[in-house]
C-alpha positions as CSV (number, residue, x, y, z in Angstrom):
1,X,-10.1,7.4,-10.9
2,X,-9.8,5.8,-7.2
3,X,-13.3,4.4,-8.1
4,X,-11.8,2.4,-10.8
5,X,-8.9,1.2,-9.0
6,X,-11.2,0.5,-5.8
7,X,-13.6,-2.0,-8.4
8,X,-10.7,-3.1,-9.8
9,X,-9.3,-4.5,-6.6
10,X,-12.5,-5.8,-5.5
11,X,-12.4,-7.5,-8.7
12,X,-9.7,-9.2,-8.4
13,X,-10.0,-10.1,-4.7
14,X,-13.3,-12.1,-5.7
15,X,-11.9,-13.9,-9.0
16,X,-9.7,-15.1,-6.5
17,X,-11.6,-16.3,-3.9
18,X,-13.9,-18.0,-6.0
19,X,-11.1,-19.1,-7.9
20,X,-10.2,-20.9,-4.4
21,X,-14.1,-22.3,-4.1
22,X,-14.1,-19.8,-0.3
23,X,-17.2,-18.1,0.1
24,X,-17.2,-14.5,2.1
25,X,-18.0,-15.6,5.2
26,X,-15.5,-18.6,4.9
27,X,-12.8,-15.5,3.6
28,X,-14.3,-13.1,6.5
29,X,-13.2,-15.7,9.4
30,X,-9.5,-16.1,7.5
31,X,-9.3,-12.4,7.1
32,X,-10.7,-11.1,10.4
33,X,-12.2,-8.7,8.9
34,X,-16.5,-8.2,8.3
35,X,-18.5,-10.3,5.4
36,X,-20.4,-7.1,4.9
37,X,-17.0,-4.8,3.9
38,X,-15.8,-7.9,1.7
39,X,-19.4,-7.9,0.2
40,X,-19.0,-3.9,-0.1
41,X,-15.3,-4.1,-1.2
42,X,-16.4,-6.7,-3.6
43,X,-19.9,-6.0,-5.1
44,X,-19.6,-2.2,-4.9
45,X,-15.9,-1.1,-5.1
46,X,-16.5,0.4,-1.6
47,X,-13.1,2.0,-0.4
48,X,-11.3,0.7,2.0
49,X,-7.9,0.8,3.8
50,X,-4.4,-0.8,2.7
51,X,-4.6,-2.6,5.5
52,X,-8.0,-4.4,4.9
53,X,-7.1,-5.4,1.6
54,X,-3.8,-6.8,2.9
55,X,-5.5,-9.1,5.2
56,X,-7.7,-10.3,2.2
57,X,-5.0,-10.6,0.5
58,X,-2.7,-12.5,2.8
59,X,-6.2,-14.4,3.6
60,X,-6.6,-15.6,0.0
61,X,-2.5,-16.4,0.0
62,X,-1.5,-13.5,-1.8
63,X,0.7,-10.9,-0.8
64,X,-0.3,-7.5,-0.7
65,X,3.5,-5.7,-2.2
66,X,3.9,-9.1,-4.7
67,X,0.3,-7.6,-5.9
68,X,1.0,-3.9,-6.6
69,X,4.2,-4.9,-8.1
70,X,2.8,-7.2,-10.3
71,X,4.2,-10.4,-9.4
72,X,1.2,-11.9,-8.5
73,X,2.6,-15.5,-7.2
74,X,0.3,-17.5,-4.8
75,X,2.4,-18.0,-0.9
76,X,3.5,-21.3,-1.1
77,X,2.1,-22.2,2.5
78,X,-1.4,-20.9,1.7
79,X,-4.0,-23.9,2.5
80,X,-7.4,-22.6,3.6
81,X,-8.1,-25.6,6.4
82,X,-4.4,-24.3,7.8
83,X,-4.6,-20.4,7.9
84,X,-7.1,-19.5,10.8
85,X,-6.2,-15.6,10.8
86,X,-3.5,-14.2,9.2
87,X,-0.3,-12.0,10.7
88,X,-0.3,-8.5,9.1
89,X,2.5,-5.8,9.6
90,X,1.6,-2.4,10.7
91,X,2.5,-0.2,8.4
């Protein structure tokens, strides 16, 4: 089963970004976080923390809780030439 949801979010994480014409290494400097674990996360349903996916998330203009509940409304400040590295809450 967590192999299902893991594909499923890295799914949805690259509709989105393609949706938003941001390639993985464009996503991978907004995020902080690797290309190769976005290209894992994406391609292969790799498993990966809460708090990776948040920051791809957030990255793409999404939150993370708007997500699992969801409510999937875009952040109405996202702009991709604005957001250099986004601000994640420890959990």
């Amino acid at each position: 089963m967590t192999d299902n949801i893991n594909f499923a979010w890295g799914n949805l994480i690259r509709e989105i970004r393609k949706e938003k014409g941001i390639n993985i290494k464009q996503l991978s400097e907004l995020a902080g976080v690797a290309a190769t674990t976005i290209g894992g996360v994406e391609r292969k349903g790799h498993n990966t923390s809460i708090q990776v996916l948040e920051k791809l998330l957030f990255a793409l203009g999404y939150e993370l809780e708007a997500m699992v509940i969801g409510n999937p409304k875009p952040l109405k400040f996202f702009s991709a030439k604005t957001i250099k590295r986004p601000f994640c809450r420890r959990i």
